[in-house]
LOKOL-193070 format. One line per 10 residues: their letters; for each residue z, y, x of N, C-alpha, C, O. Coordinates in Angstrom, 1 decimal, m for minus. Layout:
N
a) Z/Y/X/Z/Y/X/Z/Y/X/Z/Y/X | ... $
REM end
This chain:
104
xxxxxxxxxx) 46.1/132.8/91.5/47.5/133.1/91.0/47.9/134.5/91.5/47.7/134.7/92.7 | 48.3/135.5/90.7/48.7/136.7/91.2/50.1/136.9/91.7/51.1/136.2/91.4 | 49.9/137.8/92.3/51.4/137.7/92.5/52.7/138.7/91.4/52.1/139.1/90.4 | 53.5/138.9/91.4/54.4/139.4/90.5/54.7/140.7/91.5/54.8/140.7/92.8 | 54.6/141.9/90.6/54.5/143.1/90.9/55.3/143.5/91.8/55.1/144.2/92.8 | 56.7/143.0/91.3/58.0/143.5/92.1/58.3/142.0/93.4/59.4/141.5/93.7 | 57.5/141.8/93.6/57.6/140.7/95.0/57.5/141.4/95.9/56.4/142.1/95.9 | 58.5/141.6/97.0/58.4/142.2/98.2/57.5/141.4/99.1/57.7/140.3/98.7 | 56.7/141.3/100.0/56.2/141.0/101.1/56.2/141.9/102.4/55.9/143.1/102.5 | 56.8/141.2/103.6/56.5/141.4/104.7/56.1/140.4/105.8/56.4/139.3/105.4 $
xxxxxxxxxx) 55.6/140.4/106.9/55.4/140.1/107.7/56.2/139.5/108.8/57.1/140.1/109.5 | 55.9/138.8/108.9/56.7/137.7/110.4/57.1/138.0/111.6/56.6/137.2/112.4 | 57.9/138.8/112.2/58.1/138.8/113.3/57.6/138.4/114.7/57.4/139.1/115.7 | 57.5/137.0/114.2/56.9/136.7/115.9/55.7/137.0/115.8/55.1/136.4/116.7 | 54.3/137.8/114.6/53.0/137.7/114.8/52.7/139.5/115.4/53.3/140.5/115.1 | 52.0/139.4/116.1/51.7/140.6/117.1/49.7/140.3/116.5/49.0/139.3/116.4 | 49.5/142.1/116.2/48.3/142.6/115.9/47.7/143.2/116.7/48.5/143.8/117.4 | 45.9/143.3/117.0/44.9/144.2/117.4/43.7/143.9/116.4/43.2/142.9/115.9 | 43.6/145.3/116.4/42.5/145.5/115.5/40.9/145.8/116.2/40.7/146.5/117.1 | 39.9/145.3/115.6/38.4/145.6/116.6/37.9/146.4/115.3/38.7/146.7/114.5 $
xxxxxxxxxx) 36.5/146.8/115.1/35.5/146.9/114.6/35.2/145.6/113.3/35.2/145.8/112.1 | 35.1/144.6/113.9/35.1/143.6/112.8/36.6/143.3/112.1/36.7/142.3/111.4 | 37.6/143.9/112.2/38.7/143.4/111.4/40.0/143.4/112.6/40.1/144.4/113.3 | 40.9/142.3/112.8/42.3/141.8/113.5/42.3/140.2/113.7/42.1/139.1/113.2 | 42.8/140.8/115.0/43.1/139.0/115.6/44.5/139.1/115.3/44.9/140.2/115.3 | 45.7/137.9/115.0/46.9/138.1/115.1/46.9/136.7/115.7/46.4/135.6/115.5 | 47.8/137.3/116.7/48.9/136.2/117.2/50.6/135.5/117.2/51.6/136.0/117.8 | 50.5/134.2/116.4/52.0/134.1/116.2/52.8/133.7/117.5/52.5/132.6/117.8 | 53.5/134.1/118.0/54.0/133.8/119.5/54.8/132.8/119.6/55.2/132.3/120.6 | 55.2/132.6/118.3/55.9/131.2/118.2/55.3/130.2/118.1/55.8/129.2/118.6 $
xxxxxxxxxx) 54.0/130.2/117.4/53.2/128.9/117.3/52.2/128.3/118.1/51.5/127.3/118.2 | 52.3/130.0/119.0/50.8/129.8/119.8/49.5/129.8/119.1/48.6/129.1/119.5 | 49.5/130.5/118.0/48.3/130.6/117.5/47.9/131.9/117.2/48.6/132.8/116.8 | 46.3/132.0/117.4/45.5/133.0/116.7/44.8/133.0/115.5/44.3/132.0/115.0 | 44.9/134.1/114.9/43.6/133.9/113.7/42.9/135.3/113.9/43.2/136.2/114.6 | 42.2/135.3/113.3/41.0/136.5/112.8/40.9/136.9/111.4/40.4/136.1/110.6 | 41.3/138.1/111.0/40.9/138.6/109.7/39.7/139.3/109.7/39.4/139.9/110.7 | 38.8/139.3/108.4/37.9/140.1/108.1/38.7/141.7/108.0/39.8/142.1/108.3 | 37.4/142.5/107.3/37.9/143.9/107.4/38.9/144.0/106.4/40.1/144.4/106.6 | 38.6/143.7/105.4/39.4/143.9/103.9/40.9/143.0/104.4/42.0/143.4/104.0 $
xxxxxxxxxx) 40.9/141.8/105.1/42.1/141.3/105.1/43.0/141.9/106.4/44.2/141.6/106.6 | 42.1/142.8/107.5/42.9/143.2/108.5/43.8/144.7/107.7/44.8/145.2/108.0 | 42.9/145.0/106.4/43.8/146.2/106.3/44.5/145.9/105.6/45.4/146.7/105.6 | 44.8/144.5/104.5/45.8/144.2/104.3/47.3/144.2/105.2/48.4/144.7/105.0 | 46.7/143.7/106.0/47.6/142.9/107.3/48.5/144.7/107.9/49.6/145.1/107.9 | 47.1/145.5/108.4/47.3/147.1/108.7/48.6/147.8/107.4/49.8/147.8/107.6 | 48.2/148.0/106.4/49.2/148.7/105.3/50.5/147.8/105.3/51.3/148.2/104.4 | 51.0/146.9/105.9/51.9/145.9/105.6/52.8/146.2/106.9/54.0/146.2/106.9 | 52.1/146.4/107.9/53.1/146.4/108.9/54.1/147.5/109.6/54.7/147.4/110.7 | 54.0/148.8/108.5/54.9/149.5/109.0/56.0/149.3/108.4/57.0/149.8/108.9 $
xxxxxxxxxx) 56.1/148.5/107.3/57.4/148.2/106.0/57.7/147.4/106.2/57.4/146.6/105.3 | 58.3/146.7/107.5/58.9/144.9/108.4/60.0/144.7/107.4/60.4/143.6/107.1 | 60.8/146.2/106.6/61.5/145.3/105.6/61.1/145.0/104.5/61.8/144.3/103.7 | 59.9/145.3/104.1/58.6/145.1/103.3/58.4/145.9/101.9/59.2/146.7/101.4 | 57.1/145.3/101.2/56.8/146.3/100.5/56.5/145.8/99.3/55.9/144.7/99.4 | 56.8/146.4/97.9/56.3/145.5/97.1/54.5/145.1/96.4/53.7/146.1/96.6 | 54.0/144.2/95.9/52.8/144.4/95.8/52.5/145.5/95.3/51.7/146.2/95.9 | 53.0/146.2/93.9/52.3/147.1/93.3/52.3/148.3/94.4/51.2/148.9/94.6 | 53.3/148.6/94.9/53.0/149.7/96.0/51.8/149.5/97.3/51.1/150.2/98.0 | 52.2/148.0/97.2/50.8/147.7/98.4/49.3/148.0/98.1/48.3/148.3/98.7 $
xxxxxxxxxx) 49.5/147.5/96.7/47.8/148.1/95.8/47.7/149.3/95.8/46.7/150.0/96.0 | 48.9/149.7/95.5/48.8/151.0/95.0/48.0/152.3/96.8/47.2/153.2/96.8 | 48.6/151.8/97.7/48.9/152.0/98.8/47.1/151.7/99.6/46.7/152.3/100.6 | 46.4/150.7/99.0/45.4/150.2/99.3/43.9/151.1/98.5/42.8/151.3/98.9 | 44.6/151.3/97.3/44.1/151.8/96.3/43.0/153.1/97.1/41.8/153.3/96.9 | 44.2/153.9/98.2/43.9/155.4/98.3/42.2/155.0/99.5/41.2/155.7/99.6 | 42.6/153.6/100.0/41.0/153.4/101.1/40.3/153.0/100.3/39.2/153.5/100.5 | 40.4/152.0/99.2/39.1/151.3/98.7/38.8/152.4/97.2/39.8/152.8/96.7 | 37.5/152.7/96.8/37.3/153.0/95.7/36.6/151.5/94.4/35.5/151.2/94.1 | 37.8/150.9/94.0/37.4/150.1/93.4/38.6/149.8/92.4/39.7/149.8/92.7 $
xxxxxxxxxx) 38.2/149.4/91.0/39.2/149.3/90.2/40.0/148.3/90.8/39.7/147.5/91.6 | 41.3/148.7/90.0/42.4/148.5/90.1/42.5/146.7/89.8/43.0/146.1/90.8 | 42.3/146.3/89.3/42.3/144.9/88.6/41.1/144.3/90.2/41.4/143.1/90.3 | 40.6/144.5/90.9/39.4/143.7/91.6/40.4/144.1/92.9/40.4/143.2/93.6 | 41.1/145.1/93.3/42.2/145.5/94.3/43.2/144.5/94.0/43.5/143.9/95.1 | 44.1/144.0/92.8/44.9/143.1/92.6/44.8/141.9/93.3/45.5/141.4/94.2 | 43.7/141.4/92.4/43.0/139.9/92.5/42.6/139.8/93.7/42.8/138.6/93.9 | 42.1/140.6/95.0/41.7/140.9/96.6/42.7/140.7/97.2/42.9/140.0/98.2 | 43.5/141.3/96.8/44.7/141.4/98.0/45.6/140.2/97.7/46.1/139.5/98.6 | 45.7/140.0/96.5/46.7/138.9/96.0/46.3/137.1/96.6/47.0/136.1/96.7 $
xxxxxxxxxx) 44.7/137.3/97.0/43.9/135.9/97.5/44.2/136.1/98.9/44.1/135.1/99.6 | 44.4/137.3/99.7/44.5/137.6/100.8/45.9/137.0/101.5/46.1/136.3/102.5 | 46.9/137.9/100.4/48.5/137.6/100.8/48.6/136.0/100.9/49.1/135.2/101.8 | 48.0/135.7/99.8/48.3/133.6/99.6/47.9/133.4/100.8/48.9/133.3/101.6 | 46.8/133.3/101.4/46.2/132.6/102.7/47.2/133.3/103.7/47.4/132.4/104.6 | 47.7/134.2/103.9/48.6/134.8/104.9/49.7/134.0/104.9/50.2/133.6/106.0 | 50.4/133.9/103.6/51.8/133.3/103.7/51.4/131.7/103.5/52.4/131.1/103.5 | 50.4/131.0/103.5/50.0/129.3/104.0/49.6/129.3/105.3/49.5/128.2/105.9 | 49.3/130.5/105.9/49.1/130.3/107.5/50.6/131.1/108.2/50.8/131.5/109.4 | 51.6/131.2/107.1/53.0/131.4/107.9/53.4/132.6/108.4/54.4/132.7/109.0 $
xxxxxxxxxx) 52.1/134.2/108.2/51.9/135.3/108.7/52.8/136.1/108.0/53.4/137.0/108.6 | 53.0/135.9/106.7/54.0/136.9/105.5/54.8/136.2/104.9/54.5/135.0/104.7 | 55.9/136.8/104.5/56.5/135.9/103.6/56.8/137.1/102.0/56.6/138.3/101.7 | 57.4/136.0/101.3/57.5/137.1/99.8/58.4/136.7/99.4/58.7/135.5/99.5 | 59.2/137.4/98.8/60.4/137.3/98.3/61.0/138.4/97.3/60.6/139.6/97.5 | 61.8/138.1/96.5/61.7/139.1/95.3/62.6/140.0/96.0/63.3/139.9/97.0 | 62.2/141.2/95.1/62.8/142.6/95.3/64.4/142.7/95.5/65.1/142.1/94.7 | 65.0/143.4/96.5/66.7/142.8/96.4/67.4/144.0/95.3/68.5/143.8/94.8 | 66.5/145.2/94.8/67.3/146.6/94.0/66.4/146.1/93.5/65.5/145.3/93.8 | 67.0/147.1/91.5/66.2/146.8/90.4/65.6/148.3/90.2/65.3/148.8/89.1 $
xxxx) 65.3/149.2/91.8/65.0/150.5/90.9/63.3/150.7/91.3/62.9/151.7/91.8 | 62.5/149.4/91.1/61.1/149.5/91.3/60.5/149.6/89.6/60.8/149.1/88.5 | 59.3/150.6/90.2/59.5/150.8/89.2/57.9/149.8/88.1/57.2/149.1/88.8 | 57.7/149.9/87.0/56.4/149.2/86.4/55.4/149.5/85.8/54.6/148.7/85.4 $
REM end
């Protein structure tokens, strides 16, 4: 399922990041849990967290676009399987855009 262009996503508050060689551990401090991201899903997690009031996908592709050299459509589909698993483990949330001046 992709996501819709103009969906904002940000990240959770109570989850705190470190990044290694192999990817990011995050911890939710509210749940007392850890996880581990691979590389591709720690830089997800990295591009996401300076925008706490968040960011919309196409800018986050877009945004992702400049580290990976890979079409555009395989960037989409990566990140969009990445965000899902993020926001079912409670790390992001999404919610539509609150202005209409994004653009398409």
């Amino acid at each position: 399922m992709k996501s819709d262009s103009h969906c904002m996503w940000s990240i959770s508050g109570s989850v705190r990041s470190t990044y290694t060689q192999d990817g990011a551990v995050l911890l939710d401090v509210e749940k007392g849990l850890c996880y581990s991201l691979n590389v591709v899903a720690a830089k997800v997690w990295n591009t996401l967290e300076p925008f706490r009031a968040g960011i919309t996908f196409s800018n986050l592709v877009d945004a992702m676009g400049a580290t990976f050299d890979v079409p555009r459509q395989q960037l989409e589909t990566d990140i969009s399987e990445h965000l899902e698993k993020l926001e079912k483990m409670g790390l992001v949330q999404r919610s539509q855009q609150a202005s209409s001046r994004a653009s398409s």
